[in-house]
N, C-alpha and C positions, 0 to 999 in steps of 0.2 A: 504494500500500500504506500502511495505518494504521500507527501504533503498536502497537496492541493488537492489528493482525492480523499483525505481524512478532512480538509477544512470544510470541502464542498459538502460531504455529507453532515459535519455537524453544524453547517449554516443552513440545510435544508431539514427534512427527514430522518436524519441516520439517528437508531438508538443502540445501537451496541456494536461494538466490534468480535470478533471469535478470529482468535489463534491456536494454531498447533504449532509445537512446538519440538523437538529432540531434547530435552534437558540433559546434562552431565554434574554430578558431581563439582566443586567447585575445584577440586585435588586430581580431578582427571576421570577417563573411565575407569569402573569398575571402582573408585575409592568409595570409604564409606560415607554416608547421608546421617544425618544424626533428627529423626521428626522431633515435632514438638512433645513432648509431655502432658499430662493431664493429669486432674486429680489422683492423685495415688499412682503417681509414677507409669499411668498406663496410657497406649497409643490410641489415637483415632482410630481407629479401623472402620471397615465399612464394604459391603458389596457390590462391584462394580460389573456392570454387562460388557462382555468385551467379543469384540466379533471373532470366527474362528476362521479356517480358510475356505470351509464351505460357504460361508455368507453367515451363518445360525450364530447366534450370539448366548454366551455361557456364562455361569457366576465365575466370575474371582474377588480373592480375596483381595483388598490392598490396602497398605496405612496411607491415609491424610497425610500429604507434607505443608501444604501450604493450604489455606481456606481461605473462602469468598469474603471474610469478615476480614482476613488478618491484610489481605490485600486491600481492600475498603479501608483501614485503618493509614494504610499506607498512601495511597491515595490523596486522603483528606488533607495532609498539608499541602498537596501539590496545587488541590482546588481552592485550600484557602492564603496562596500566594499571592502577593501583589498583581500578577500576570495575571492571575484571575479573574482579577475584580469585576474585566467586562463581560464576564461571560452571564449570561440571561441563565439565572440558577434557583430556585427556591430556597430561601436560609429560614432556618427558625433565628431569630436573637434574644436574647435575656439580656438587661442589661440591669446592672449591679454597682448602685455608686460611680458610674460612671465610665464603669467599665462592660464590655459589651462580651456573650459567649454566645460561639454560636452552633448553629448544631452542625458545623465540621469541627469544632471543640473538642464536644462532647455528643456525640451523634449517640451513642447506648444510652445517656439517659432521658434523651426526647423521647 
């Protein structure tokens, strides 16, 4: 995807982008990955449908490394940049003595 074809879409229509990706290791192939943790030291897991080579698609097992929340997280300074500002965005704001939060702040507790 261009520039001009990710601006063109978000000054028209466009609501979401989808990528695929090959990910590695940051250590190279095959080093190990360390997932997140959860209460009581135990991993997200979860079952995922993955197609086979006939076409048919089968469970597997696989851990969460990264999630739609912790990326949203990540994100939100990017949206509440200066560079931001022009962007046509819905904000919640609280403002407090003078001081203002907004819900790219604290977006969990809106």
């Amino acid at each position: 995807m261009t520039l001009n074809a990710l601006t063109e879409a978000c000054n028209k229509s466009g609501t979401a982008i989808r990528l695929r990706a090959l990910l590695q290791p940051i250590g190279g192939p095959g080093d190990k990955i360390f997932p997140p943790t959860h209460l009581n030291g135990e991993y997200a897991d979860e079952t995922r449908m993955i197609p086979d080579p006939s076409g048919n698609f089968r469970p597997c097992h696989a851990v969460l490394i990264d999630s739609v929340q912790s990326q949203a997280n990540r994100l939100e300074a990017c949206l509440s940049s200066p560079i931001a500002d022009n962007l046509q965005m819905p904000r919640l704001v609280l403002t407090l003595d003078g001081r203002g939060v907004t819900s790219l702040d604290a977006p969990h507790r809106v």
